[in-house]
C-alpha positions as CSV (number, residue, x, y, z in Angstrom):
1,X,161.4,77.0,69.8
2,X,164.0,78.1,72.6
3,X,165.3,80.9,70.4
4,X,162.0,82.1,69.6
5,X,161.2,82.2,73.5
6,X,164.2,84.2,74.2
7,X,163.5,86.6,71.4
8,X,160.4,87.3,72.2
9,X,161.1,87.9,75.2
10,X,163.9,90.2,74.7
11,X,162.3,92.3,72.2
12,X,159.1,92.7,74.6
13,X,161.9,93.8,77.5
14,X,163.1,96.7,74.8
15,X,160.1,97.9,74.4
16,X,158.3,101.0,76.8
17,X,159.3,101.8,80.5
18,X,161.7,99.4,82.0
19,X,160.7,96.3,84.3
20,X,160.1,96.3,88.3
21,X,161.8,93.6,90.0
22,X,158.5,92.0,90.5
23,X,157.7,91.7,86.7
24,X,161.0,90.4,85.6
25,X,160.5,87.6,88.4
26,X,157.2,87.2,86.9
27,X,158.8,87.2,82.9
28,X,161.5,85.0,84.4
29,X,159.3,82.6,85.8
30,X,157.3,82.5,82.2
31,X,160.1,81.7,80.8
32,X,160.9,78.7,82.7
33,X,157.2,77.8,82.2
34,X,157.1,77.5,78.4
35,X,160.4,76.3,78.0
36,X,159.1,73.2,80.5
37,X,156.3,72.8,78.7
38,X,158.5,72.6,75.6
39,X,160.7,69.8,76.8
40,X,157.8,68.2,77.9
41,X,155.8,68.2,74.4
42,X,159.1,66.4,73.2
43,X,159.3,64.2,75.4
44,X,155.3,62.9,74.5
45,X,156.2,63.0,70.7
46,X,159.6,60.9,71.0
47,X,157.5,58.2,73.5
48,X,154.9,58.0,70.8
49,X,157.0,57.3,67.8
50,X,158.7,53.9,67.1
51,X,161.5,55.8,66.0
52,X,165.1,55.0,67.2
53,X,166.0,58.9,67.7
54,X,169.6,59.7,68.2
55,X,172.6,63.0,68.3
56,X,175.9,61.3,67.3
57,X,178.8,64.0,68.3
58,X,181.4,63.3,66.0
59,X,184.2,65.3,67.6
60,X,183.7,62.8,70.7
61,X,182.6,59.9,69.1
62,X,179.6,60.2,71.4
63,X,175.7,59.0,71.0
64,X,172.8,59.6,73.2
65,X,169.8,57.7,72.5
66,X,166.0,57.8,73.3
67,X,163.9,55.4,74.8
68,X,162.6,53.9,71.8
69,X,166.8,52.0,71.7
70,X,165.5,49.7,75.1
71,X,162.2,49.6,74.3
72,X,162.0,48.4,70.7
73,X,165.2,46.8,70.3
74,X,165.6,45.2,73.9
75,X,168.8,46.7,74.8
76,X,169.2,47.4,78.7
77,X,170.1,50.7,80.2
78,X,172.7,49.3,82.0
79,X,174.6,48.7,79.1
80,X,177.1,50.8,77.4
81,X,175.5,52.4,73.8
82,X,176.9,55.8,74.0
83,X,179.7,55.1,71.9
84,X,180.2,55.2,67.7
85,X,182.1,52.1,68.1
86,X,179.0,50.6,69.6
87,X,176.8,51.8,67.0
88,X,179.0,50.7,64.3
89,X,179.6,47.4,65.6
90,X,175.7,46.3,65.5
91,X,175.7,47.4,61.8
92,X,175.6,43.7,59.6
93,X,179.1,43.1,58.4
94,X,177.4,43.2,54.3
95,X,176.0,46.3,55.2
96,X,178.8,47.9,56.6
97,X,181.6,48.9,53.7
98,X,178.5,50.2,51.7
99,X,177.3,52.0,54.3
100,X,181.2,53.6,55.0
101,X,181.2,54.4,51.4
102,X,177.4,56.5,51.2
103,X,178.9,58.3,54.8
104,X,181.9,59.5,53.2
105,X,180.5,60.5,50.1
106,X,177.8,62.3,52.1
107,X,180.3,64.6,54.3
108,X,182.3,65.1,51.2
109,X,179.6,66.4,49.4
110,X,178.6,68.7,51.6
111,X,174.7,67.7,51.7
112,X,172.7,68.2,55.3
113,X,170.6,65.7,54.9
114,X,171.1,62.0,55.0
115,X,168.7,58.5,54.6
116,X,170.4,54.5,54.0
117,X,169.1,51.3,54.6
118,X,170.7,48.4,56.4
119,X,170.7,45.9,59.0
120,X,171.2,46.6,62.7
121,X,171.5,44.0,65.3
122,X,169.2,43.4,68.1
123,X,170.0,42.1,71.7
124,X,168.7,39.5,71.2
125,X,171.0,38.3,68.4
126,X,168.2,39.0,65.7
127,X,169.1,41.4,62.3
128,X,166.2,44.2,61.5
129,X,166.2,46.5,58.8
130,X,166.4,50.4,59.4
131,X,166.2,52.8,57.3
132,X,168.3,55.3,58.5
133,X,167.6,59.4,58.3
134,X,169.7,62.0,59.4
135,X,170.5,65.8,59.2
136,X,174.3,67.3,59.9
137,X,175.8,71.0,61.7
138,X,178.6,71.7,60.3
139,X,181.0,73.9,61.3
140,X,182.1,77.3,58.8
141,X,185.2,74.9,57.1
142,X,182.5,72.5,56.1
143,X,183.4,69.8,58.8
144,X,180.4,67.7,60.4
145,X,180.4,68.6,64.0
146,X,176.8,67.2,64.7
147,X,174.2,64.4,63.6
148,X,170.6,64.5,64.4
149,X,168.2,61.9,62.8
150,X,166.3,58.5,63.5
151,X,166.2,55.1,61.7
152,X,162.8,53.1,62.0
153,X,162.2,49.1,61.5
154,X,161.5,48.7,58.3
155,X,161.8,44.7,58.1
156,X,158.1,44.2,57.6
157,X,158.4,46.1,54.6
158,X,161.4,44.4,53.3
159,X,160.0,41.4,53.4
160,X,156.6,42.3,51.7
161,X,159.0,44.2,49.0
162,X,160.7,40.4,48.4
163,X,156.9,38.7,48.3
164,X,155.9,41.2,45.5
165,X,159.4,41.0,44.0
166,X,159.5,37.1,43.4
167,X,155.7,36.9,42.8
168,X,157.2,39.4,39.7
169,X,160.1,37.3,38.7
170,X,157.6,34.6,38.6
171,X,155.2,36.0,36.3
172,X,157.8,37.9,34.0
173,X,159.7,34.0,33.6
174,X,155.9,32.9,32.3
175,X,155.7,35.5,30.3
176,X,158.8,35.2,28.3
177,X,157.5,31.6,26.5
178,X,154.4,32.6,24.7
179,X,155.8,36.1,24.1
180,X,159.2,34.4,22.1
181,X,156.1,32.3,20.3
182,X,154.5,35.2,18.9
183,X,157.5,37.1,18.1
184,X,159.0,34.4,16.1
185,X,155.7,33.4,14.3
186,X,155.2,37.8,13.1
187,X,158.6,37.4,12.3
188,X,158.1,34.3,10.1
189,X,155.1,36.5,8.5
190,X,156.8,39.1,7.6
191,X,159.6,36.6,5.9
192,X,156.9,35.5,3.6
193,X,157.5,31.7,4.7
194,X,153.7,31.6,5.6
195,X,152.9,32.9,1.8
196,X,152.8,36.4,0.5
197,X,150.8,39.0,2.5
198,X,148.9,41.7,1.4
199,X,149.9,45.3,1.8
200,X,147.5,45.5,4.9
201,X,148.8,42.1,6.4
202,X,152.2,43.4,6.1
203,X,151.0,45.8,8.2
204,X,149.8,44.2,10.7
205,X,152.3,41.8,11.1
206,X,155.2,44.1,11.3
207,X,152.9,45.9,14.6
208,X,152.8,42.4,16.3
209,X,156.3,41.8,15.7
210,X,157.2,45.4,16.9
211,X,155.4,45.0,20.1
212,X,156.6,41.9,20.9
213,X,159.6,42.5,20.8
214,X,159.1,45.8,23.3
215,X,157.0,43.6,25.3
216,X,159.9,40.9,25.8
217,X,162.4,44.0,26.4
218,X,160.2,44.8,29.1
219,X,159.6,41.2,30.6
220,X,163.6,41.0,30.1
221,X,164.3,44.1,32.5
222,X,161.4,43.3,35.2
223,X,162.8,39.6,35.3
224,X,166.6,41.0,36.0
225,X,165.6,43.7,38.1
226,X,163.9,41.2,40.2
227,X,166.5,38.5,40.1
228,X,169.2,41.6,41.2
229,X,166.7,43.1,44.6
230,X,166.1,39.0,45.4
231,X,170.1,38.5,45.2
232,X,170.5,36.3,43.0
233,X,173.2,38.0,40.7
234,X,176.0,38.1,42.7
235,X,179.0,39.3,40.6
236,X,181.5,36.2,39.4
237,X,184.4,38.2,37.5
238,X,186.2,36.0,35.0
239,X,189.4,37.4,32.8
240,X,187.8,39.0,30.0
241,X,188.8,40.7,26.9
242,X,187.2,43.4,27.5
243,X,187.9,45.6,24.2
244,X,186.3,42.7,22.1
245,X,183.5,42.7,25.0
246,X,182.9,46.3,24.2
247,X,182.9,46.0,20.6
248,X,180.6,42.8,20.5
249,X,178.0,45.4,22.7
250,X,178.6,47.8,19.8
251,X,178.1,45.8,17.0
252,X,174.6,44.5,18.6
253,X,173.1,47.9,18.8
254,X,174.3,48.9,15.6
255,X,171.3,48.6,13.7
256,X,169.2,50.8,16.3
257,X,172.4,53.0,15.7
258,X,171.9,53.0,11.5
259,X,168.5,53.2,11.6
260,X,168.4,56.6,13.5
261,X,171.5,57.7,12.0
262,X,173.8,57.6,15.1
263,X,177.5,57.3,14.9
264,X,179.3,55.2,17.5
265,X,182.8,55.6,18.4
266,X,185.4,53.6,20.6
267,X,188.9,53.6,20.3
268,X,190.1,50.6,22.2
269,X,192.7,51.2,25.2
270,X,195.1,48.8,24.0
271,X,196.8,49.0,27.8
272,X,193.7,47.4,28.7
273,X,193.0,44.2,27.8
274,X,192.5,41.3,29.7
275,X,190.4,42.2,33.0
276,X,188.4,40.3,35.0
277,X,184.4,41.2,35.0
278,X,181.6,39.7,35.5
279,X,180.4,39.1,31.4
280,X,176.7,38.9,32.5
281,X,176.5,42.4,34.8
282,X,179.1,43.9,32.3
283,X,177.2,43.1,28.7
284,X,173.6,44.1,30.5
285,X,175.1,47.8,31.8
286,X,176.9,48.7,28.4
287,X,173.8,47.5,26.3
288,X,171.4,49.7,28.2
289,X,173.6,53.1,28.2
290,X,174.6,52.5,24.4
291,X,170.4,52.2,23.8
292,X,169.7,55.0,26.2
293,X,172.5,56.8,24.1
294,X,171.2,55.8,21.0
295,X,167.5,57.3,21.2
296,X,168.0,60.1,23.2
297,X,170.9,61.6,21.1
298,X,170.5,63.5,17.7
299,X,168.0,61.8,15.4
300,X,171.0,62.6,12.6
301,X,174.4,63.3,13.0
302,X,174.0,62.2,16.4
303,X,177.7,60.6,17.9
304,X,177.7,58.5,20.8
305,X,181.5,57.9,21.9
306,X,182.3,54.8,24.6
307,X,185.7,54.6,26.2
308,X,186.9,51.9,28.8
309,X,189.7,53.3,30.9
310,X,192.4,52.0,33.9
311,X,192.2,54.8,36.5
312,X,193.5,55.3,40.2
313,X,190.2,54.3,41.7
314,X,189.2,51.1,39.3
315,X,188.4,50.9,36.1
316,X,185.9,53.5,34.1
317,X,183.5,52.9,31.4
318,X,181.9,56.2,30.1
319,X,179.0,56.5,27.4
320,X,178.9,59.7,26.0
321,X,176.2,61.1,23.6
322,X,175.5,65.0,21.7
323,X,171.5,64.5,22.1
324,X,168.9,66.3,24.2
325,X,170.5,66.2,27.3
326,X,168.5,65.8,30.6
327,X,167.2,68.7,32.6
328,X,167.6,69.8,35.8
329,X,164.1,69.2,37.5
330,X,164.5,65.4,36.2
331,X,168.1,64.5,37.1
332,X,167.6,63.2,40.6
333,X,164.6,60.9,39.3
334,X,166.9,59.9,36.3
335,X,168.0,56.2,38.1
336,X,164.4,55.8,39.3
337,X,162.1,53.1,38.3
338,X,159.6,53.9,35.2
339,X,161.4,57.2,35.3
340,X,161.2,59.3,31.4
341,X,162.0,62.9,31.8
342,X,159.6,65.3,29.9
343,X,161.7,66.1,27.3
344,X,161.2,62.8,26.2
345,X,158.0,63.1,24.5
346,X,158.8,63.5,20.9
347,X,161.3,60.6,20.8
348,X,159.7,58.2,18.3
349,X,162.2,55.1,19.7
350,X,160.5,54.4,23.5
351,X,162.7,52.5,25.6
352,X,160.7,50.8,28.9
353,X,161.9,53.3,31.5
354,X,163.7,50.6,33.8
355,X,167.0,51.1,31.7
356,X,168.8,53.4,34.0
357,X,167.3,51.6,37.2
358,X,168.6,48.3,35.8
359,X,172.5,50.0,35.5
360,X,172.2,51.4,38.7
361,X,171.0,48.3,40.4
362,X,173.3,46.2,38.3
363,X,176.7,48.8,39.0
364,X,175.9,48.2,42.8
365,X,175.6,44.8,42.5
366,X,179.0,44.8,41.2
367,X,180.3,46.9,43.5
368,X,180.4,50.1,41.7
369,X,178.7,53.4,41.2
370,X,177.5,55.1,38.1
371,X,176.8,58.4,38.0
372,X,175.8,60.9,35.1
373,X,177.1,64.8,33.6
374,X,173.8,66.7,31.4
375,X,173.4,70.1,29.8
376,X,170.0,70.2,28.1
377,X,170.2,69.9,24.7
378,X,173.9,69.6,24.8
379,X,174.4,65.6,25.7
380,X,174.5,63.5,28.8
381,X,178.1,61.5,29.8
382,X,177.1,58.6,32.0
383,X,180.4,57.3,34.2
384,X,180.5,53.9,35.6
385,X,183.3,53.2,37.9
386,X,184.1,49.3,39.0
387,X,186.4,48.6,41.5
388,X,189.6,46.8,40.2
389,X,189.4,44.0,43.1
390,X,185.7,43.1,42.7
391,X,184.9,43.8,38.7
């Protein structure tokens, strides 16, 4: 708005017969004007948001906060906030290594903008949560000189989030009884233990038994997603063969595999053998990428190679498949809940869509990160990276 001001009224000073003395007073003093009247229509906007506004200098360490910090969070202006170290230190000590990690990989990056959740301490002892939104100015080399952004109370939320989330688990844990019932009774149909069917029974039964077993896939993912965002899976590593691990995940998706014609490959790292992971968060992340694999890859002659690897950083499981690939407008919704790209239309073998949202939330959980390399119709390479010291 400044610059805009100034520009105006520099090109307007170019222009015709120069100023008198009187008129330049007279621009001069317009100036001023609409540049108060700026600073004064911010200062109404950042009084009538809750938002905790601040500019962190990064070369100085330095913040300066709005009036929302006192107000809303009870802190007095007598006290010292205008350093990082202050800031830092009011951060919840779970939140804080997480949070570290997303900062660095943000500056590394090289993105402007920034958004993160966690808990920030009040004065009066109290933890809220923020979620925290930020842009960055850096300088030509790359390196963040500047950052200007809010974070907002978002506790009310949170704790609606975790009603819905365990009224969820609740229902999904009902749901799993009568759904096992039905699956098992089609199945028993279409054994022929309840006598022969007829061609049209067959039918039938073979749909139920289909559908239930989709339906208890679904229930199966809702009720794990739920138990992860409730935190009730914390990760309990135990010394694990992981090679037989791996090849036990194999051998239980091999008839999806067969039945669309799909090769899978693993050549066991035999330097790597014995780590410790947590079986439950380990066997639920390699069964959903070797199924996500599985269907979106080549319908025949379609190859889907696993490795399991020791590298500087941890250890790194990649899934790697030759099938459709995922394009570009859908690969930042990829990890997202219910999420199927559009190229997904013609797959005949429908997966629920919380797959990649379960790895993601799973990974975390575990203290990794997953990420993903796609070319349409070329394949898709997902990378999951756990941390020696906490897989």
């Amino acid at each position: 708005m400044i610059s805009l001001v100034y520009m105006a009224t520099k090109s307007s000073r170019q222009k015709g017969p120069g100023l008198t003395r009187g008129e330049k007073a007279a621009s001069k003093d317009e100036l001023e004007k609409q540049l108060l009247d700026t600073v004064k229509r911010y200062e109404l906007i950042f009084k009538a948001t809750n938002d905790v506004l601040y500019d962190l200098d990064m070369l100085e360490g330095t913040v300066i906060w709005n009036e929302a910090l006192y107000s809303q969070y009870g802190y007095g202006k007598n006290e010292d906030v205008s350093t990082l170290e202050w800031w830092t230190s009011h951060i919840h000590p779970d939140d804080a290594l997480r949070l570290e990690h997303e900062l660095s990989n943000w500056f590394e990056g090289g993105h402007d903008t920034w958004q993160a959740e966690y808990r920030f301490r009040k004065a009066d002892g109290s933890y809220i949560y923020v979620r925290d939104r930020g842009v960055v100015h850096r300088a030509e080399d790359g390196t963040p000189l500047r950052i200007i952004g809010s974070f907002l109370d978002i506790t009310q939320q949170k704790q609606l989030d975790r009603a819905k989330t365990e009224f969820i688990s609740l229902v999904s844990h009902q749901l799993r009884t009568p759904l096992t019932v039905i699956r098992i009774n089609s199945e028993m149909l279409n054994g022929g233990l309840l006598g022969t069917l007829s061609a049209e029974q067959e039918t039938y039964a073979k749909e139920i038994s289909e559908a239930s077993s989709r339906l208890i896939k679904l229930v199966s993912d809702i009720l794990n997603i739920s138990r992860v965002e409730l935190g009730h899976i914390i990760a309990k590593p135990v010394p694990t063969n992981v090679n037989k691990r791996l090849q036990a995940c194999i051998k239980e998706v091999s008839p999806l595999a067969q039945k669309r014609g799909v090769t899978i490959t693993y050549q066991p790292d035999n330097t790597v053998k014995r780590v410790s992971v947590d079986t439950t968060i380990f066997d639920e992340v390699v069964h959903n990428l070797l199924t996500n694999a599985i269907r979106y890859t080549k319908s025949q002659g379609g190859i889907v190679d696993v490795s399991f690897l020791r590298t500087a950083e941890g250890y790194m499981l990649t899934v790697a498949d030759n099938g459709i690939g995922i394009p570009k407008s859908a690969q930042p919704n990829i990890f997202g809940r219910f999420y199927r790209a559009n190229n997904t239309a013609n797959i005949k073998e429908h997966g629920t869509g919380l797959g990649l949202y379960l790895v993601k939330l799973m990974v975390e959980a575990a203290g990794g990160k997953v990420w993903f390399e796609s070319a349409k119709e070329k394949g898709t390479t997902f990378f999951v990276l756990f941390p020696e010291e906490i897989i």
